[in-house]
C-alpha positions in Angstrom: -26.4 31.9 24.1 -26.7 28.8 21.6 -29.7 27.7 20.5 -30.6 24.3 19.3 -31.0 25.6 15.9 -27.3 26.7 16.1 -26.5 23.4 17.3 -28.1 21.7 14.6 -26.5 23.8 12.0 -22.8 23.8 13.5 -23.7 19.7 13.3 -25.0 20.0 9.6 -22.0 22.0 8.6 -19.4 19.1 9.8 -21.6 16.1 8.3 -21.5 18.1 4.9 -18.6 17.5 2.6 -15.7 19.5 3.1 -14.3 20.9 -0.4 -10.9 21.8 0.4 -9.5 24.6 -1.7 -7.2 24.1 -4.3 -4.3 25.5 -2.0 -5.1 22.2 0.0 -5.5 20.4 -2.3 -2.1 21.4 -4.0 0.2 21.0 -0.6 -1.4 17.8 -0.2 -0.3 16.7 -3.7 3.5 18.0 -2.9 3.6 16.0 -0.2 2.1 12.6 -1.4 4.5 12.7 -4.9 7.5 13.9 -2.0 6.6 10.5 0.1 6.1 8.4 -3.1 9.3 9.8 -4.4 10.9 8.9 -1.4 9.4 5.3 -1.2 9.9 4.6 -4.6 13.6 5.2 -4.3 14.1 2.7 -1.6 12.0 0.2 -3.1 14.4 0.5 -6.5 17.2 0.4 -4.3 15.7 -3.1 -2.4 15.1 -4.5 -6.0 18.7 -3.5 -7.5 20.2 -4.8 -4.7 18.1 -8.1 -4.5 17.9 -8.1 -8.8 14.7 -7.9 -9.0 12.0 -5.7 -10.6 10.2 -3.0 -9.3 7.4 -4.9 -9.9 8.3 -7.5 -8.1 8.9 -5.8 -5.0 5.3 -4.5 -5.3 4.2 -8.4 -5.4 6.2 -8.6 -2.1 4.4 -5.9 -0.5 1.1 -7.3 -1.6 1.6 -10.9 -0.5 2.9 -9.9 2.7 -0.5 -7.4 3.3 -2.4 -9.7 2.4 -5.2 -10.5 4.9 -5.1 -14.0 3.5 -2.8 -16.5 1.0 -1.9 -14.4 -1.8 -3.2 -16.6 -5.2 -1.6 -15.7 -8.5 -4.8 -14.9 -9.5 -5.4 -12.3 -6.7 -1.8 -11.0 -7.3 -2.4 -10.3 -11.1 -5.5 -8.4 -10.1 -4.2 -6.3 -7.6 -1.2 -5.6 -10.1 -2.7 -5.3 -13.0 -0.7 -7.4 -14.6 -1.4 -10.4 -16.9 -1.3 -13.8 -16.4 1.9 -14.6 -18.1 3.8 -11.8 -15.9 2.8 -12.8 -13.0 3.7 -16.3 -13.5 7.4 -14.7 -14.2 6.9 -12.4 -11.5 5.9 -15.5 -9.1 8.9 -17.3 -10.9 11.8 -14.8 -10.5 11.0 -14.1 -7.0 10.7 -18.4 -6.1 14.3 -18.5 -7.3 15.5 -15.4 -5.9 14.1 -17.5 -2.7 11.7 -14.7 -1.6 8.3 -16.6 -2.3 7.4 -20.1 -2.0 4.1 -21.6 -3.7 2.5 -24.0 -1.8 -0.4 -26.3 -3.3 -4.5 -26.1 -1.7 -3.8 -29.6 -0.1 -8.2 -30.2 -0.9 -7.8 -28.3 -4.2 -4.0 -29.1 -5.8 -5.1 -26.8 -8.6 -4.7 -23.5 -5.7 -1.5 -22.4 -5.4 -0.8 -20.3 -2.6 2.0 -17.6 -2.2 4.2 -16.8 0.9 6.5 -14.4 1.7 10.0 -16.8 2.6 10.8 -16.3 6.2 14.6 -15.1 6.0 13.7 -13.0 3.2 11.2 -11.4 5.0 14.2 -11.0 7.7 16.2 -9.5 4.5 13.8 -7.0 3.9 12.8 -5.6 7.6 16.9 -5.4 7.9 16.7 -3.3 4.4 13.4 -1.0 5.0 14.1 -0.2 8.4 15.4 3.3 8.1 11.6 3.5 6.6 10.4 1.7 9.6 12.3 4.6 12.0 11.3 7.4 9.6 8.0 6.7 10.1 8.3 6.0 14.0 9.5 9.4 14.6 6.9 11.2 12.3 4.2 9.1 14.2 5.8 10.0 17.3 5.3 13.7 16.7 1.6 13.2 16.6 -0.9 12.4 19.3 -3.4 9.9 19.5 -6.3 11.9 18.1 -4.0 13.3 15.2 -3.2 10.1 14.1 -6.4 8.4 13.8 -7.6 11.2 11.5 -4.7 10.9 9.5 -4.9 7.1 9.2 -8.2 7.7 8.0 -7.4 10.2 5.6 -4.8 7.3 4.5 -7.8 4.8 4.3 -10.6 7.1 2.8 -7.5 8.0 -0.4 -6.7 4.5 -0.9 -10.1 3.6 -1.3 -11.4 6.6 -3.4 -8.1 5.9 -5.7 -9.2 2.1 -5.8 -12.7 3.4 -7.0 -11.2 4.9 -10.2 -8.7 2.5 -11.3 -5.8 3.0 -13.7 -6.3 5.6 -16.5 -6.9 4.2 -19.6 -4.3 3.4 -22.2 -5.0 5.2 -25.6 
């Protein structure tokens, strides 16, 4: 029969870090570079066809995730980039006609960045084998499954945001 103690310590044991072991840690690995890989290869694939940079295509991404108006100054942050190549990024990707600025109409000095409508369009049509890829893998998941994974998503993202980009020497 269970006692409280053994219900304190079974509760202890899941509030306490779980080290995964290096086999974990490896397959996990595999599979993250795989699905990078993967990504990577479509998103040079969108920018070839579209002639743009890869970079730019990641200054797509982040405007349209954006929880509010992308700012050049937000964009160069979350790129890492400097100010000068994000002002060409910004540049070729308002003549490709996939960005438009539009000017802080209290504050003319705030430029703010949006994703063009039909080149939005352009890329859904282009990343939807992505969209489906993922739609079936979701789909062979239940509800339960998928919210732990999603947070294993979230708690990565945020641990790899925490550390930043090596630095150059």
């Amino acid at each position: 029969m269970a006692t409280a103690d053994d219900a304190e310590r079974r509760a202890a044991e899941r509030d306490t870090l779980r080290v995964p072991e290096a086999a974990d840690l490896q397959a996990f690995a595999v599979q993250l570079r795989r699905m990078n890989g993967e990504i990577n290869r479509m998103v040079h694939g969108f920018a070839g066809r579209n002639e743009l940079h890869a970079t730019d295509v990641q200054a797509l991404a982040a405007i349209l995730d954006a929880d509010e108006p992308m700012t050049p100054g937000r964009l160069r942050e979350h790129l890492g980039l400097t100010s000068g190549a994000v002002t060409a990024c910004v540049d070729r990707l308002e003549r490709a006609g996939h960005v438009t600025r539009v000017r802080e109409s209290a504050d003319r000095r705030v430029v703010h960045l949006y994703y063009a409508a039909d080149a939005k369009a352009a890329a859904r049509a282009y990343f939807r084998p992505l969209a489906q890829a993922a739609g079936a893998a979701l789909s062979r998941f239940d509800d339960s499954e998928l919210a732990v994974a999603l947070r294993f998503l979230t708690a990565l993202n945020e641990e790899l945001a925490l550390r930043g980009a090596p630095e150059r020497h």
